[in-house]
C-alpha positions as CSV (number, residue, x, y, z in Angstrom):
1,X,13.9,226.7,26.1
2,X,13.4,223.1,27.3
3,X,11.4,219.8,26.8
4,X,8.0,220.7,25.8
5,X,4.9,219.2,26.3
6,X,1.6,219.2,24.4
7,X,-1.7,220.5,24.9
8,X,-5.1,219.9,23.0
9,X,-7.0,222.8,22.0
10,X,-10.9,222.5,21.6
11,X,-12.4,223.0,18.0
12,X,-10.4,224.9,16.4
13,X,-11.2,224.2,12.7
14,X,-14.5,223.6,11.1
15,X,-14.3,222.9,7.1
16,X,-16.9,221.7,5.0
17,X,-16.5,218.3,3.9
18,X,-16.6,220.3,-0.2
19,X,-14.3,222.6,0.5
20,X,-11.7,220.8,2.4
21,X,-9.5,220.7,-0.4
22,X,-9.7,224.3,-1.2
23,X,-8.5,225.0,2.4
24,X,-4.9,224.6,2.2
25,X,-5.2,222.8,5.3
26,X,-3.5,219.6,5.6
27,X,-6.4,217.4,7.0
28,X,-4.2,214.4,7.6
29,X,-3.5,214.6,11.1
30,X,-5.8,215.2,14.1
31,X,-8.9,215.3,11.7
32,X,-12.5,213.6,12.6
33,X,-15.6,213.3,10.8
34,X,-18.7,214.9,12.5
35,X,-21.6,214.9,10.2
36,X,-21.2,217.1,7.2
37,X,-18.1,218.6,8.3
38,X,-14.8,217.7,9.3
39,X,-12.8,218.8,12.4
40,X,-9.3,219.0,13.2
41,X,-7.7,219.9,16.6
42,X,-4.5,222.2,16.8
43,X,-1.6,221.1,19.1
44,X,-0.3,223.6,21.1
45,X,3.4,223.3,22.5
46,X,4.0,225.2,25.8
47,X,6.7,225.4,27.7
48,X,8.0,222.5,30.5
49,X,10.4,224.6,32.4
50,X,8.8,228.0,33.0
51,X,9.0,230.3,36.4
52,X,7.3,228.9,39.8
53,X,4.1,230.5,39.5
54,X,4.6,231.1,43.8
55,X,7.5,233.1,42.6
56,X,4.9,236.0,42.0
57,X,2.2,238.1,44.2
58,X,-1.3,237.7,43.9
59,X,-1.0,241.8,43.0
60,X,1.6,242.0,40.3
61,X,1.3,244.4,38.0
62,X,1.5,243.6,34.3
63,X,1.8,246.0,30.8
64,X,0.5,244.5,28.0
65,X,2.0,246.5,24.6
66,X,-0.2,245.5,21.4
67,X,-0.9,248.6,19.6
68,X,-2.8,247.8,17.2
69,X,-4.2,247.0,14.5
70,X,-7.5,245.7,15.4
71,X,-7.4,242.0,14.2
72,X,-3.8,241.9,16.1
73,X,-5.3,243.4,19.4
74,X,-8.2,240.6,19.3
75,X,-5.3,237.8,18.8
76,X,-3.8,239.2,22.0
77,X,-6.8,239.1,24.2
78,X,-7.6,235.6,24.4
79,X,-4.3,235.0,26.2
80,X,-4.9,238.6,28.4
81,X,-8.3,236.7,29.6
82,X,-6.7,233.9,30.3
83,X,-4.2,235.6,32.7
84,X,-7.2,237.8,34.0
85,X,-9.1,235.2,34.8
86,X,-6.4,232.8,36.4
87,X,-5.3,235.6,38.4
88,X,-8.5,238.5,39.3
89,X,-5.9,240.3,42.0
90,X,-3.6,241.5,39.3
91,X,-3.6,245.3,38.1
92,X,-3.5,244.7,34.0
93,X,-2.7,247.7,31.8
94,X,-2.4,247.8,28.0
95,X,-1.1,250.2,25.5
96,X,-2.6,250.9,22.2
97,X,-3.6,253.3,19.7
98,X,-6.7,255.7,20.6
99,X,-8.8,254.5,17.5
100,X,-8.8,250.5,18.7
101,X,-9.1,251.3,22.9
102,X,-13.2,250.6,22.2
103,X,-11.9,246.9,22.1
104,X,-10.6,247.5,26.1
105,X,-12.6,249.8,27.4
106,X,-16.2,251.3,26.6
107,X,-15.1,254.8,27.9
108,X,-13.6,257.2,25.5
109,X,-12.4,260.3,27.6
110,X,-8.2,259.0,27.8
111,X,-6.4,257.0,30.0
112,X,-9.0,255.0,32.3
113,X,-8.6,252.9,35.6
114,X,-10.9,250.3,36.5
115,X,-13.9,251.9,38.5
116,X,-17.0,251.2,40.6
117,X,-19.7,251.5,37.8
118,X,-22.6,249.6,37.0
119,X,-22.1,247.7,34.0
120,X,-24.5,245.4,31.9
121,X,-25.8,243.0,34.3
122,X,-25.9,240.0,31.3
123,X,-22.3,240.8,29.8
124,X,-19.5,238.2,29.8
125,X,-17.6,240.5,32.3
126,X,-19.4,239.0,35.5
127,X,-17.2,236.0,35.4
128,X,-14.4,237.8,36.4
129,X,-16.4,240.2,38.8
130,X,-15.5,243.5,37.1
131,X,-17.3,246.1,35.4
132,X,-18.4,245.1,31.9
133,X,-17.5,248.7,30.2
134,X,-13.2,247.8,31.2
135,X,-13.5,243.6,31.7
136,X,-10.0,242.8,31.5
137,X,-7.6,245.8,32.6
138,X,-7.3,248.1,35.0
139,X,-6.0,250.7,33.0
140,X,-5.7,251.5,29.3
141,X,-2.4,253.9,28.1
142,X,-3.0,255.9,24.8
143,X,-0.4,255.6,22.4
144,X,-0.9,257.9,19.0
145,X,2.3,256.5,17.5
146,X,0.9,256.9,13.8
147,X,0.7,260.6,14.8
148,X,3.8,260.6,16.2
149,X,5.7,258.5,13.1
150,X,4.2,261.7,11.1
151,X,5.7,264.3,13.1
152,X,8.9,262.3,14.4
153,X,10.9,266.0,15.4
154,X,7.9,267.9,16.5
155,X,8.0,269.4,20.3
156,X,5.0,268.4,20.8
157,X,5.4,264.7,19.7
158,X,8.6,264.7,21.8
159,X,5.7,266.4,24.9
160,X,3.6,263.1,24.1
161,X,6.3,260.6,24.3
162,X,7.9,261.9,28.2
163,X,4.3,261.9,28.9
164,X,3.3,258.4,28.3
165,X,6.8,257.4,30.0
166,X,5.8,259.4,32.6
167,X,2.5,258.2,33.2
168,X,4.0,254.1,32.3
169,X,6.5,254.6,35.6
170,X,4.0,256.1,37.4
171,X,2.4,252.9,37.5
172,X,5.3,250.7,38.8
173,X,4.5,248.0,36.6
174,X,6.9,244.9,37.6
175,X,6.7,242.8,33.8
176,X,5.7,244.2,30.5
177,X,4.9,241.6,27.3
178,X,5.2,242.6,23.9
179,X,2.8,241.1,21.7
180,X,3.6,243.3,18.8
181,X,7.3,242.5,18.5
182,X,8.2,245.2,16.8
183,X,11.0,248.0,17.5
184,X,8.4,250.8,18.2
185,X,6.6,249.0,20.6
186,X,9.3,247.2,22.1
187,X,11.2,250.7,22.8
188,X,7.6,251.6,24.7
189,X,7.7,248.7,26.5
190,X,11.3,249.5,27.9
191,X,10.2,252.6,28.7
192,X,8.1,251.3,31.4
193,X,10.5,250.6,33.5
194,X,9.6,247.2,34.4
195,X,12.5,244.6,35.6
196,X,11.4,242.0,33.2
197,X,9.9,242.7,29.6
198,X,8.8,239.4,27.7
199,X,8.8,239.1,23.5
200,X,9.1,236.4,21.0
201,X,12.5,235.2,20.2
202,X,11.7,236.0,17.1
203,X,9.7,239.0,16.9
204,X,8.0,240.2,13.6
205,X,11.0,242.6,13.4
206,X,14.3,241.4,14.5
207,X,15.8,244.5,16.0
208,X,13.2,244.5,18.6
209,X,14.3,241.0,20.2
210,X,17.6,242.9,21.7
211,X,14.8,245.1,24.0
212,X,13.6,241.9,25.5
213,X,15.0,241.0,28.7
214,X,13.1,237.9,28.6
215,X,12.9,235.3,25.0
216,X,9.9,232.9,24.8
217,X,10.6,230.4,21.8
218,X,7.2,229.8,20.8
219,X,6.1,226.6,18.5
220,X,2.5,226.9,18.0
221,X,1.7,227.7,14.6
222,X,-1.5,230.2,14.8
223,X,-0.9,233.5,16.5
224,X,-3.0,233.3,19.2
225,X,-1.3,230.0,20.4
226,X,1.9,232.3,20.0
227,X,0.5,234.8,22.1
228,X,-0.3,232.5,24.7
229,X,3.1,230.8,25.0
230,X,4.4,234.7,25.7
231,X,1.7,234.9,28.3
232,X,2.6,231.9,29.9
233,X,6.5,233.1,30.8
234,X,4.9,235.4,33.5
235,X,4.2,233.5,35.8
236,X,5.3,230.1,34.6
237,X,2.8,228.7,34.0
238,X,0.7,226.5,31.8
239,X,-2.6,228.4,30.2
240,X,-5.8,227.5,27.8
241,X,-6.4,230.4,25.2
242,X,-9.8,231.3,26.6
243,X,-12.9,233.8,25.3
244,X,-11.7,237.0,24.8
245,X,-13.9,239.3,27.2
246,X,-14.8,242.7,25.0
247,X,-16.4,245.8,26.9
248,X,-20.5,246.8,27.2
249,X,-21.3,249.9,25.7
250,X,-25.0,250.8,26.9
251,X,-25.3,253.7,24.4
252,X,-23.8,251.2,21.5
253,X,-26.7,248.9,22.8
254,X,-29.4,251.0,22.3
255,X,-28.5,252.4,19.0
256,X,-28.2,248.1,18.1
257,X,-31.4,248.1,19.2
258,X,-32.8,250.7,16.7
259,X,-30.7,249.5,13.6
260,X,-32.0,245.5,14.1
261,X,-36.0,246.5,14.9
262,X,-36.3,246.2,10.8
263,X,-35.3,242.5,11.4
264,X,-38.4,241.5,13.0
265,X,-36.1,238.8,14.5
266,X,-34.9,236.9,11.5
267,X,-31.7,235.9,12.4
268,X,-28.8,238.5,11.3
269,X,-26.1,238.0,8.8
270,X,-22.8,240.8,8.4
271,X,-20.9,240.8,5.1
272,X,-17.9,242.8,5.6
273,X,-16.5,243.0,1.9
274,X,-13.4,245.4,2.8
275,X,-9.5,244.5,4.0
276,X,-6.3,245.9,4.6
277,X,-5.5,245.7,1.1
278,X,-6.7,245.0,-2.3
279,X,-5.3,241.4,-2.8
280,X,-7.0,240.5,0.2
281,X,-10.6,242.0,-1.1
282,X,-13.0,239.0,-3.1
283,X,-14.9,241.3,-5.6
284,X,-17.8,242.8,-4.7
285,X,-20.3,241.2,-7.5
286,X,-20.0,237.9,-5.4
287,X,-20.7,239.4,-2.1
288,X,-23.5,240.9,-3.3
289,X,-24.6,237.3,-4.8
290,X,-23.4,236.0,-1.2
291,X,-26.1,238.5,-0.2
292,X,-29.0,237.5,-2.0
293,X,-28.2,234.0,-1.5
294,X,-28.8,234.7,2.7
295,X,-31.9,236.8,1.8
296,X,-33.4,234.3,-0.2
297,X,-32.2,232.0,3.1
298,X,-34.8,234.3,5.4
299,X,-31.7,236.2,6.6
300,X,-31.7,239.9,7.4
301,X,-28.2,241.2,5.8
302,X,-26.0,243.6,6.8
303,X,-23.2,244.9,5.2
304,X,-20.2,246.4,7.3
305,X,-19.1,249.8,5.6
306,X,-15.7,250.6,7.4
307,X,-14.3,254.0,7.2
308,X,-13.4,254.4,3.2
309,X,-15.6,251.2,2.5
310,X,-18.8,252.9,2.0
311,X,-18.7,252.6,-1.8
312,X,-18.0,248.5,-1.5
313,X,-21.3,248.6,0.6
314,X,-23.7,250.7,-1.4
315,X,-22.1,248.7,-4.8
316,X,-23.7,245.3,-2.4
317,X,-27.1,247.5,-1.6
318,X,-27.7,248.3,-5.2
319,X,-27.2,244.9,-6.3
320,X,-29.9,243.4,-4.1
321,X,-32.4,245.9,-4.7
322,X,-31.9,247.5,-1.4
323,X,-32.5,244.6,0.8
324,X,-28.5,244.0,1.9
325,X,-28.6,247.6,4.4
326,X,-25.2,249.3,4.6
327,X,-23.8,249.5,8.3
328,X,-21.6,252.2,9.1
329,X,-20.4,251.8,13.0
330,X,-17.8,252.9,15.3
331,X,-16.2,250.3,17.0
332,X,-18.1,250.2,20.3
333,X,-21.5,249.4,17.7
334,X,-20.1,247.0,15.7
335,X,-18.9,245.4,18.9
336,X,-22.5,245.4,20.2
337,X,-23.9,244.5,16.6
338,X,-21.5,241.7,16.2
339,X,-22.7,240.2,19.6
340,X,-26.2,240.0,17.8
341,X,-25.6,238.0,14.4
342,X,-25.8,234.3,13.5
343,X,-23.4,234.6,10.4
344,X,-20.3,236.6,10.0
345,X,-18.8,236.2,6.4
346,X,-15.6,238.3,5.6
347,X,-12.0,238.1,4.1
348,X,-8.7,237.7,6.4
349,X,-10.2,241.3,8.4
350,X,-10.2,243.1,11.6
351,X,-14.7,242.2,11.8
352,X,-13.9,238.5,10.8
353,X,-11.3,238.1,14.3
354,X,-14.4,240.4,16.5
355,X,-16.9,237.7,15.5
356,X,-14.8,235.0,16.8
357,X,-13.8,236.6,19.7
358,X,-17.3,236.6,20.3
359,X,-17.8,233.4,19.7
360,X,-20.1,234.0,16.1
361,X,-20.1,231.3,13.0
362,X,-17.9,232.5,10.5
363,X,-17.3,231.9,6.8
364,X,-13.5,233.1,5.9
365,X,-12.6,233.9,2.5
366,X,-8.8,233.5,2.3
367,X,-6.6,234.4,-0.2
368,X,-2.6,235.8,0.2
369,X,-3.0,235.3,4.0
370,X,-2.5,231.9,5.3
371,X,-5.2,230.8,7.6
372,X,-3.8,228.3,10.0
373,X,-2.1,231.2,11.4
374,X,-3.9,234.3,11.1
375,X,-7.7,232.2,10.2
376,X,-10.9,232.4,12.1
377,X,-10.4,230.9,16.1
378,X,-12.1,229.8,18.7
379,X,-15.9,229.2,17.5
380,X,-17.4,227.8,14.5
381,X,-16.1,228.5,11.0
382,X,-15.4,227.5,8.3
383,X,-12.6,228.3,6.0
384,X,-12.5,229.1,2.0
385,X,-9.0,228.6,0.0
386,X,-7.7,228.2,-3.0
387,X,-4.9,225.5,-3.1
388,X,-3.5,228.0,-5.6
389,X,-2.9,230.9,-3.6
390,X,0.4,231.7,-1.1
391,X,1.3,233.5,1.6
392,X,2.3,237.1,0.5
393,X,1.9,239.9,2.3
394,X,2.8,242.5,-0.5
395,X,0.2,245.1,-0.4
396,X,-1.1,244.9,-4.2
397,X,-4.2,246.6,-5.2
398,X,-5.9,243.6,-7.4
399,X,-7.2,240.5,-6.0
400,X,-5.1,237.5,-5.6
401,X,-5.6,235.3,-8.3
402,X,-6.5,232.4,-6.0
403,X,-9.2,234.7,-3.9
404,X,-11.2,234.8,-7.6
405,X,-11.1,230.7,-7.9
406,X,-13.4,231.0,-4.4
407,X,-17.3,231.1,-5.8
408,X,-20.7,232.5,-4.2
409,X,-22.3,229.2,-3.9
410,X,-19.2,227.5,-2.2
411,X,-19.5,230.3,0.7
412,X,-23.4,229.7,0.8
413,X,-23.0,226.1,1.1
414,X,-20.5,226.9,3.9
415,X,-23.0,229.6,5.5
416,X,-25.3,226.5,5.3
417,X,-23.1,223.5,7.2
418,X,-22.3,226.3,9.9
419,X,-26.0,227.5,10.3
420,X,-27.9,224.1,9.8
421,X,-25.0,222.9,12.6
422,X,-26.3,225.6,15.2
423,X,-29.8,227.1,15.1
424,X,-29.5,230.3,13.8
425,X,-29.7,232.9,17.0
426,X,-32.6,235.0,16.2
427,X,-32.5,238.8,17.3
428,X,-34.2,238.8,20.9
């Protein structure tokens, strides 16, 4: 591609002035001082010589392919928005696995096309006019492809597949992007149909680069500025990463309602003390110290039990003597929950990237995963690392030795710069 220019993104980075060593951030560049903290802005590179956006119609029709997994979806959608919003005629659809469409739509019955209803009157949607169960597509395509990876030969999985192609030329979609950049979902996005399909020159797996009929070289070192950069070759133009827009479930609502009347509207804290994997996990015996440390703060703590977590939640409950209350949610509540809290702390994990995209404080606790690409973004955080510990994505069951240099009382302090920096949002 050609020259670039820079762009300034907002806050992107909040560190306590402590911990800034342990961040593996290099604080050199771009970095202010703002009382006990210190800030650093990210430069985003786009693109100088991208397509006339008058080269496109107001009602062009756009496939977005980011399958999962949940964290990954969340990094998409702040670039989505920000075509959404810059353009409201478009007809938007995604594809993604069933178990993460909650974070598109807060319908559950299949495919869905943006209707008529009534949605929450207060929700984030109304800035773009649309109903607040769907605010950012127009339709959302179901792709099972775990199922399908598990029964590769089966008629029925080959019934699925012609299905989904079907039902992806049926909707005449003129450019598909690949966020995922991988060969599954790059062969998906082919199937569409669409003249122009748009993917990282250098996709997460190189094989699926030769399904791209369009390349975007992208420089921007976090994945959501990558994502962006993608989204800007449609139409050519230069966009912000804005807030990712998440659906209104009412009947998630109400049930938030029931599980935070114990609060008594002391402001709401969620540990989430699972991950992906076990290098990525800080032991449980500091969570639970992490726990009592908010409690003793006047904080009502929650602890998110994902599906196979529930043991690392009741280990946290028992430790506090009951007062840290295990959570177990479906995705549409812990949407709605997460909306609600005034702390979010959590390792490199799918809960972590919802409370940013909702714009929640957040303490990260980093270990094998490098966080100036795949860290908190987008709202106030602050960032635990040890300068000991390197990217490495193997999937080991023990925690990464650096994780274990990270101590309760250096995440309370950091619970305490973020929440003595913004009032803590008590439960209305």
């Amino acid at each position: 591609m050609g020259s670039c220019s820079q762009r300034k993104i907002g806050l992107a980075c909040i560190i306590p002035r402590e911990n800034a060593a342990a961040t593996g951030f290099d604080l050199k560049a771009n970095e202010a001082v703002s009382g006990p903290c210190l800030m650093r802005k990210l430069t985003l590179h786009s693109s100088s010589n991208l397509r006339p956006t008058s080269l496109h119609p107001a009602n062009l029709r756009l496939l977005v392919v980011r399958l999962g997994a949940m964290g990954d979806i969340l990094h998409a959608m702040p670039a989505v928005t920000a075509l959404r919003l810059a353009h409201p005629g478009w007809q938007i659809g995604w594809v993604v696995e069933p178990r993460w469409q909650a974070l598109l739509t807060a319908g559950n019955e299949g495919p869905r096309e943006q209707g008529n209803e009534q949605g929450n009157k207060e929700a984030l949607a109304s800035s773009t006019g649309r109903a607040s169960d769907q605010p950012i597509v127009d339709r959302v395509h179901l792709a099972p492809v775990k199922d399908w990876a598990r029964r590769p030969l089966s008629a029925k999985t080959a019934r699925k597949i012609l299905a989904l192609r079907r039902e992806l030329r049926a909707a005449a979609y003129d450019v598909v992007i690949d966020f995922q950049g991988a060969v599954r979902s790059a062969a998906i996005a082919r199937t569409a149909g669409a003249r122009r399909v748009i993917g990282e020159a250098s996709p997460r797996e190189g094989a699926a680069r030769w399904l791209f009929s369009e390349r975007v070289k992208t420089r921007g070192v976090h994945v959501i500025d990558q994502d962006v950069e993608v989204a800007a070759a449609v139409a050519g133009e230069t966009i912000e990463a804005a807030q990712p827009l998440l659906p209104v479930a009412p009947a998630a609502e109400t049930w938030c309602d029931a599980l935070l009347a114990p609060a008594d509207r002391r402001p709401v804290a969620l540990l989430t003390p699972g991950a992906g994997w076990g290098a990525k996990r800080w032991p449980t015996d500091r969570y639970a110290a992490v726990a009592r440390g908010l409690i003793d703060r006047s904080m009502h703590v929650l602890v998110n039990a994902g599906p196979g977590e529930e043991t690392l939640a009741t280990e946290i409950q028992s430790a506090t003597s009951g007062a840290a209350v295990p959570v177990s949610a479906t995705l549409d509540q812990l949407i709605a929950l997460t909306r609600r809290i005034a702390l979010c702390v959590a390792g490199d994990t799918g809960p972590l990237h919802l409370a940013c995209a909702l714009g929640r404080p957040v303490v990260g606790i980093y270990g094998p995963t490098d966080p100036s690409r795949n860290g908190p973004y987008g709202t106030q955080f602050a960032v635990l690392r040890s300068p000991f510990s390197r990217r490495d994505h193997a999937r080991r069951s023990a925690p990464e030795l650096g994780l274990l240099t990270i101590l309760p009382d250096e995440v309370l302090r950091a619970a305490d710069s973020l929440l003595g920096g913004e009032k803590a949002r008590r439960v209305q």
